[in-house]
N, C-alpha and C positions, 0 to 999 in steps of 0.2 A: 504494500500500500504506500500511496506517495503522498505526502501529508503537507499540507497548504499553509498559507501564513497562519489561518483562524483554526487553525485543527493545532499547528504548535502554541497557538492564544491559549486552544482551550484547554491543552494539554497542561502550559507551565501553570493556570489558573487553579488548575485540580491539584497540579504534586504541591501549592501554597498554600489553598486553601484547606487542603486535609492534611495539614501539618504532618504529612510527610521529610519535609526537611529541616524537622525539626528532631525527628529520630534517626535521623545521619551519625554514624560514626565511625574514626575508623581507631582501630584495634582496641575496640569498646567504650571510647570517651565521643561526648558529645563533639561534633564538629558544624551541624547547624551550615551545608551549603547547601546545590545543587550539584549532584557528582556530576552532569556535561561541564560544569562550570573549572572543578577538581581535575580532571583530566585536561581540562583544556591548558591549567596553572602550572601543573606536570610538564604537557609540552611546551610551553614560554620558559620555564626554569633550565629546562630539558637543552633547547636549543637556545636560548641567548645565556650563555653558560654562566647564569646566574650562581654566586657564592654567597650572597646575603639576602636575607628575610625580612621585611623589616613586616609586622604584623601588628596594625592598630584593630583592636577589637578582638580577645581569643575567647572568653568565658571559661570554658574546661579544657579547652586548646587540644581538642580534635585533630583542627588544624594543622596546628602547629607541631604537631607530631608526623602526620600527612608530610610536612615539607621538613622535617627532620629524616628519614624513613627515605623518601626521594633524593634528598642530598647525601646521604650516606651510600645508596647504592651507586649514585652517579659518581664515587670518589672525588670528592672536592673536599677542598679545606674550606670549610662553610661554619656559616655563624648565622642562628638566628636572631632577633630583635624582636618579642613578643611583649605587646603595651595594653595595659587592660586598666580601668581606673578601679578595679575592685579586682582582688585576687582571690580568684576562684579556679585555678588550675589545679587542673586532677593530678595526684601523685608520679603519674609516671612522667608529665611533664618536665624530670630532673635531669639533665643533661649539661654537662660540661660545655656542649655548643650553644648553649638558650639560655638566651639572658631573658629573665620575666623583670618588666619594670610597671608597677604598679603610679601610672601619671596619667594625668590626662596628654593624650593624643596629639590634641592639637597648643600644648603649653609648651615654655619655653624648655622644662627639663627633657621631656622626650625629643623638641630639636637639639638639644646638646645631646643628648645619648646618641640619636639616629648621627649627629655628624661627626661624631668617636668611631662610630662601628662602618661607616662606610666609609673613613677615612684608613681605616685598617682591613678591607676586602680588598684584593684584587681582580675579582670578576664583574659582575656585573649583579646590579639590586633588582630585586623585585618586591612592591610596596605595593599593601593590601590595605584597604579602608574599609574594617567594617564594625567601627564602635559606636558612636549615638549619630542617628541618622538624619537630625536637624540639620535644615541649613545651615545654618550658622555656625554652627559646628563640621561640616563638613568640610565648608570655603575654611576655617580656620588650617584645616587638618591639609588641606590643597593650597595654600601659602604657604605651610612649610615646606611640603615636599618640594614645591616647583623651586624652594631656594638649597636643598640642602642634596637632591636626585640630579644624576650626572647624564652625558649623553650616551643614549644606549640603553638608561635604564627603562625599567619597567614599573608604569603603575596603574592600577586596580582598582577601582572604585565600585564598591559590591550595592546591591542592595537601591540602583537606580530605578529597579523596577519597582518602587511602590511609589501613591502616591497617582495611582492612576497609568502608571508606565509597565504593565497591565495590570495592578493588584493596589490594593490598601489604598482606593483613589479619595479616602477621608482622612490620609495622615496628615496633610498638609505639606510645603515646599520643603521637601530631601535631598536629599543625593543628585539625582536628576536634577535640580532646577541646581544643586550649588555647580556641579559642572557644565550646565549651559552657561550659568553667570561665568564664572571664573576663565572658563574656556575662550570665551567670546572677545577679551580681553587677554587674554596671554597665547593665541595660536601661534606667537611666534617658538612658544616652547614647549612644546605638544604636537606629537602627531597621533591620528585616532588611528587605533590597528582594527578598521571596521570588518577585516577579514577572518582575523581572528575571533571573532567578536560572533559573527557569524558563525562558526563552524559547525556549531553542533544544532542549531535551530534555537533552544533554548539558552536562556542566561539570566543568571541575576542581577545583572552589570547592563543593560542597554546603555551605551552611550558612557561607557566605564574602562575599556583598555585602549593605555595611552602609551607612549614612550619616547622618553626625553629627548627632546632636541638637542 
């Protein structure tokens, strides 16, 4: 069967609204994505031979295990950055390479952390956004990165799809609207990897993968 824009509408509508991705996990901790979105994050780490994580938003750091787990197979001298303003990571999230820093996201201590840790990667970043999903909070969290994300890197803004971008259209201005704002105004340092973005039909991110100029 070959599935239409409104059949993948109606599709990612269902795995949201039946809180399906909300019982996501991988090696039994909460991770809370969309696995087309997971596998897609796999091949950008994969192929832009990404060595740093920088993760705002983990809660049990599913995650962050996920991109622990894939940087170790890939043998890289890899470092994660996992930022969460409440520390709720599950046990096994202890590793020598994963620094948990419990800041807000978009304040100035996690841009000093994030430009410590990418100052000491040699590969290439890949930066994920997905802690409180006010605008306002999002533009703050997209000021930093665009000042402290080099060219080549990669970044990730989860979570554009509410707010009507197809789901949760009573949340009010998210994700979605801070990267129309922000974008509209800085394309000189951004490019949208709409290919990417595409691949799998489904995404949590419409209008979410970018990569540094």
């Amino acid at each position: 069967m070959i599935l239409n824009v409104k059949s993948l509408e109606s599709y990612f509508k269902w795995y949201w609204n039946s809180g399906t991705w909300k019982t996501t996990t991988w090696r039994g901790v909460e991770a809370r994505k969309v696995v087309t979105d997971m596998w897609n994050y796999q091949e950008i780490i994969s192929s832009h031979q990404v060595t740093l994580v920088i993760e705002c938003g983990a809660r049990k750091g599913g995650s962050t295990l996920f991109f622990a787990d894939l940087l170790t197979g890939l043998k890289r001298d890899w470092q994660i950055l996992s930022i969460d303003i409440v520390d709720d990571w599950d046990a096994q999230v202890n590793h020598e390479r994963i620094t948990k820093l419990v800041a807000d996201s978009g304040g100035e201590e996690a841009k000093n952390t994030m430009k410590a840790a990418i100052s000491q990667t040699k590969g290439k970043v890949f930066a994920i956004l997905d802690s409180d999903h006010t605008k306002k909070h999002v533009l703050r969290e997209l000021e930093t990165m665009n000042s402290v994300l080099r060219k080549g890197d990669y970044l990730l803004v989860e979570d554009t799809c509410i707010n009507g971008h197809p789901i949760n259209e009573k949340f009010g201005p998210g994700p979605y609207e801070a990267v129309e704002e922000f974008m509209a105004k800085n394309l000189e340092s951004f490019i949208r990897d709409v290919e990417r973005e595409n691949k799998f039909g489904i995404t949590c991110a419409p209008m979410g993968f970018w990569i540094k100029k």
